[in-house]
C-alpha positions as CSV (number, residue, x, y, z in Angstrom):
1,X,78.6,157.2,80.0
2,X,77.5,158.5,83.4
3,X,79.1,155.5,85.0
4,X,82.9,156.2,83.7
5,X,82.1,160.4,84.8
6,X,81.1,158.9,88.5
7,X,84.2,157.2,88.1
8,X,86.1,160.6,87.0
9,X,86.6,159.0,83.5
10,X,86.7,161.5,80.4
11,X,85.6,160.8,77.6
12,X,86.4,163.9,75.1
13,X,86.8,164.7,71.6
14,X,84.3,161.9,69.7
15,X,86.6,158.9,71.6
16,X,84.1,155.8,72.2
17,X,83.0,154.7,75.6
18,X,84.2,151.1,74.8
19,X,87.9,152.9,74.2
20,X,88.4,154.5,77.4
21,X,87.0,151.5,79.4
22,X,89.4,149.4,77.6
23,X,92.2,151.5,78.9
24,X,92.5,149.9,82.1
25,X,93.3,146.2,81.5
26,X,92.4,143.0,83.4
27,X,94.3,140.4,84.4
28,X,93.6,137.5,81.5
29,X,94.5,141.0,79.4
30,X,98.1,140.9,80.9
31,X,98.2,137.6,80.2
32,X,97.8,137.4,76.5
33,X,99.4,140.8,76.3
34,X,102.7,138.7,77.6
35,X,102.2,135.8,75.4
36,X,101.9,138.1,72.1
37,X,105.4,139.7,73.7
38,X,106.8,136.4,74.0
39,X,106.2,135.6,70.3
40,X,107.7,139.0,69.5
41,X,111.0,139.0,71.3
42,X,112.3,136.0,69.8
43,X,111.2,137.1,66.1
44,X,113.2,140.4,67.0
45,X,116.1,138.0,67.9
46,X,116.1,136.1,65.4
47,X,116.0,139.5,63.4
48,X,118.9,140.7,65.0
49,X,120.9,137.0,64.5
50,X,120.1,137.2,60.5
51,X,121.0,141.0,60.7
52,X,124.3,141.3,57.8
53,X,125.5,143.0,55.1
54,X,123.9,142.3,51.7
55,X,120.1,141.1,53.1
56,X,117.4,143.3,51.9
57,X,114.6,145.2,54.4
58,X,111.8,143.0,53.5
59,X,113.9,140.0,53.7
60,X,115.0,140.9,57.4
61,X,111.3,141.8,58.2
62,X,110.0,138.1,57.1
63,X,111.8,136.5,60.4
64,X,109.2,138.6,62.5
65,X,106.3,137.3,60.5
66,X,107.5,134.1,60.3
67,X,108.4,133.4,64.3
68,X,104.9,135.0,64.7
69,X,103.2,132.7,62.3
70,X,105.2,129.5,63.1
71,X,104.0,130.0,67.1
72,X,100.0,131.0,66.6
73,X,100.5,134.6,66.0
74,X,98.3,136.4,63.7
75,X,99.2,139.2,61.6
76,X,101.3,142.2,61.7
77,X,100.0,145.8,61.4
78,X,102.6,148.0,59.4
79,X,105.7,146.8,57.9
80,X,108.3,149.5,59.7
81,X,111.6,148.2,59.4
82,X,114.3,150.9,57.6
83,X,118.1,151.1,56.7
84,X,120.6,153.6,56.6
85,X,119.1,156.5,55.3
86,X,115.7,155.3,55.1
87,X,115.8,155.7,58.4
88,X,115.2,159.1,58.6
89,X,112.7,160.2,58.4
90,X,110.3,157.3,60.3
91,X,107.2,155.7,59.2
92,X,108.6,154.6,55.7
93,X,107.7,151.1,55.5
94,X,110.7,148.3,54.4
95,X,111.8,147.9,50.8
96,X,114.0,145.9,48.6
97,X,116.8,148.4,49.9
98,X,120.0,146.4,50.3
99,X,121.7,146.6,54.2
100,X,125.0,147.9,54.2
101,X,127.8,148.1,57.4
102,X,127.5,150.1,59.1
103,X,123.6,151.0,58.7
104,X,121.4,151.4,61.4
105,X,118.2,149.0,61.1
106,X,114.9,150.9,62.8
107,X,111.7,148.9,63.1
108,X,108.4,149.1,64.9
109,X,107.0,145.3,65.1
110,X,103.2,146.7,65.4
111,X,102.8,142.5,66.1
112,X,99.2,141.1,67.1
113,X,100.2,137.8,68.2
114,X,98.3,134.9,69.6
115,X,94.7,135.7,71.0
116,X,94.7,138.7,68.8
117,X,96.7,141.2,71.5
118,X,99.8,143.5,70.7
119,X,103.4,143.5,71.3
120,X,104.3,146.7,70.2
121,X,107.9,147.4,70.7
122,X,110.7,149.3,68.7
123,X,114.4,148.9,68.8
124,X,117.4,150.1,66.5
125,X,119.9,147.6,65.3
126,X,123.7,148.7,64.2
127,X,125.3,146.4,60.8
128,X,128.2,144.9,61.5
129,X,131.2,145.1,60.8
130,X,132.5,148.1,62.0
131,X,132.1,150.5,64.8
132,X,129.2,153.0,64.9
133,X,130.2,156.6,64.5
134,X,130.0,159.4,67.1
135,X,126.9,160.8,65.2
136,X,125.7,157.2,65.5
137,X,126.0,157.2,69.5
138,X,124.6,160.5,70.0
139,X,121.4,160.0,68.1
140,X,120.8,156.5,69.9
141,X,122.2,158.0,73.8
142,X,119.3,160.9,73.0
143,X,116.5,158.1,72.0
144,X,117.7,156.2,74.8
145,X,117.7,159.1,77.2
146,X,114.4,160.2,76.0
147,X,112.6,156.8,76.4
148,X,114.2,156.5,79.9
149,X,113.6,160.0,81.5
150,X,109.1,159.6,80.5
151,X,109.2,156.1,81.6
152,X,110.5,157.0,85.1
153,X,107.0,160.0,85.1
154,X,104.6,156.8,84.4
155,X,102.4,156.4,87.5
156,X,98.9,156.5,88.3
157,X,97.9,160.0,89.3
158,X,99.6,161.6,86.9
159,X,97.3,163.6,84.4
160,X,98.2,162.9,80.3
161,X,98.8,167.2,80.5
162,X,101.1,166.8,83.4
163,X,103.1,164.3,81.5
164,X,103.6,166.0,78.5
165,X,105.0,168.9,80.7
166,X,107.5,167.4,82.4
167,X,108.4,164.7,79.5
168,X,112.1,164.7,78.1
169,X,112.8,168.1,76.3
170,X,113.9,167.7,72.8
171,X,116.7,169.4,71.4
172,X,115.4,171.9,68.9
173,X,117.7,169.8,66.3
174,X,115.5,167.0,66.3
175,X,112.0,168.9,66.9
176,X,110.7,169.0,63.2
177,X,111.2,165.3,62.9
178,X,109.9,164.5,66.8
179,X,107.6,161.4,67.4
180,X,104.0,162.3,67.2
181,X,103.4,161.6,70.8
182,X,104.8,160.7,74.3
183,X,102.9,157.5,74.6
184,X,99.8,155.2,73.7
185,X,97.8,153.1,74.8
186,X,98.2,148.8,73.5
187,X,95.7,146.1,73.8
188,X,94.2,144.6,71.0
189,X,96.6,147.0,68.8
190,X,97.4,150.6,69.5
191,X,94.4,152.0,71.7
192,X,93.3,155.2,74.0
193,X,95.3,157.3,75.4
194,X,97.6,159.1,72.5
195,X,99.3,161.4,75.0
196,X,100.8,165.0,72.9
197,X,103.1,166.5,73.4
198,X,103.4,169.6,75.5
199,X,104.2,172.1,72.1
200,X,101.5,169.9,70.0
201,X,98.8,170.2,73.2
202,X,96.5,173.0,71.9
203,X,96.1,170.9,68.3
204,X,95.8,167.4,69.6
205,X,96.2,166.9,73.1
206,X,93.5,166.0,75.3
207,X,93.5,165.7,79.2
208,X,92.6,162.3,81.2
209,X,94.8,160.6,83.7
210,X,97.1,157.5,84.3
211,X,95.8,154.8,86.0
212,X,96.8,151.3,87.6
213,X,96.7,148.4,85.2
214,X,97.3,150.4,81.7
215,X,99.1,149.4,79.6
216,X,101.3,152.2,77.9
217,X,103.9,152.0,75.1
218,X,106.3,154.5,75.3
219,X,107.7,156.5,72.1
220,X,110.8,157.7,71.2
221,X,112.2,159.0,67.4
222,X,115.6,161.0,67.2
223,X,116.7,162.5,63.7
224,X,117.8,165.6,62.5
225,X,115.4,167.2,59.8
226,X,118.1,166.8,56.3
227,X,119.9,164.1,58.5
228,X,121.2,160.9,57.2
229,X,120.0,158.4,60.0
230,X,117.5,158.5,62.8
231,X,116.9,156.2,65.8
232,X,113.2,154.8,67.1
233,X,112.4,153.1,70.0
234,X,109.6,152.5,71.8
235,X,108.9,150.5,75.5
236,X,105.8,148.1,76.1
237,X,104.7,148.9,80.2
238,X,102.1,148.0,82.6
239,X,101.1,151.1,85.1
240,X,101.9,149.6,88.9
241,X,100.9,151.3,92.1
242,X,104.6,152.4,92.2
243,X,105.3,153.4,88.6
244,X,105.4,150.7,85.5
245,X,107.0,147.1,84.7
246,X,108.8,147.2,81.6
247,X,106.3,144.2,79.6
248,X,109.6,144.3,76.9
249,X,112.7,142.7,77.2
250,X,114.7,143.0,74.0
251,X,117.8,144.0,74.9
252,X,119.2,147.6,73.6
253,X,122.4,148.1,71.8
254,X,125.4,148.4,74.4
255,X,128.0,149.2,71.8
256,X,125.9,152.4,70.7
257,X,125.4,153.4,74.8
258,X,129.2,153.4,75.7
């Protein structure tokens, strides 16, 4: 403990010393970190490739598990993958619902892959056929918008509270449904820092700072409290000495961004 405050490490409200060490990640860390995100991106592709009218959640969920399985992968932490309505509001795990056109499909692949490390990435499909509808493209442009304007404040230096201040405002239309924070830590699953934000500070925000070689996955969820569909996604990083690499590399959903 005295080691990490020479080191101007906090360590505050009952997280473990093992935790905030952990933060900061070595290079075989990066490594394995990649190798669990090269699992997951072509599960999410082959996702999006099996992605049609008339396959059920849990069916589309299976080609995650089973590209992770099939290439030493281990096991999957939550089962986030929603439809249409269900996708609003988030964190309602996938169901025997049946995909429709013109749905949007919003999962979280929470995937520990090979060597037991995270790939922790969200994205938000649109069924085809069909075009998406105006609602459609302003829900994902904000999401999108939102992921892009806190991953540009990601440097080392720069205090969690700092952070949460000058993060992405959100419109008070999607405020009762926000994300529950900015950003988290990933390793070996999700891990220290959970960064609040700015108007959730004084119930569950704690102060520490961003440093060089964390790994950070950044959060985004739009939808309208009563709304009918709701977008999440969510960006794996490294911290660099001049901001942070983006560790993901699905591609978003052009059609929805023009």
């Amino acid at each position: 403990m005295q080691a990490l405050k020479e080191q101007g490490v906090q360590v505050e409200r009952g997280q473990s010393i093992v935790e905030v060490a952990r933060a900061v990640k070595t290079s075989l860390d990066l490594v394995q970190m990649e190798q669990a995100l090269a699992v997951a991106e072509p599960g999410i592709a082959k996702m999006r490739g099996q992605l049609r009218p008339g396959i059920t959640e849990r069916e589309l969920w299976s080609y995650l598990h089973q590209v992770n399985i099939a290439s030493g992968g281990e096991w999957i932490e939550t089962r986030l993958l929603n439809s249409g309505e269900r996708t609003n509001p988030w964190f309602q795990e996938s169901s025997d619902r049946v995909i429709g056109p013109g749905d949007f499909v919003a999962f979280d692949t929470d995937l520990i892959g090979p060597h037991g490390y995270c790939a922790n990435i969200s994205r938000t499909f649109f069924c085809h056929p069909g075009r998406p509808s105006d609602d459609q493209r302003r829900l994902y442009r904000a999401a999108y918008e939102q992921i892009q304007h806190n991953l540009g404040l990601v440097k080392p230096g720069i205090s969690f509270r700092e952070f949460a201040e000058r993060s992405w405002h959100i419109p008070d239309e999607f405020v009762a449904n926000r994300y529950p924070m900015i950003a988290h830590g990933v390793g070996m699953g999700d891990e220290y820092p959970s960064i609040a934000r700015e108007m959730d500070w004084d119930a569950v925000g704690y102060d520490g700072m961003i440093e060089e070689d964390m790994t950070l996955c950044v959060e985004s969820y739009i939808g309208r409290e009563g709304g009918k569909e709701g977008v999440k996604l969510e960006e794996q990083v490294v911290v660099t000495a001049s901001g942070c690499r983006i560790l993901s590399k699905s591609p978003f959903e052009d059609l929805l961004l023009h």
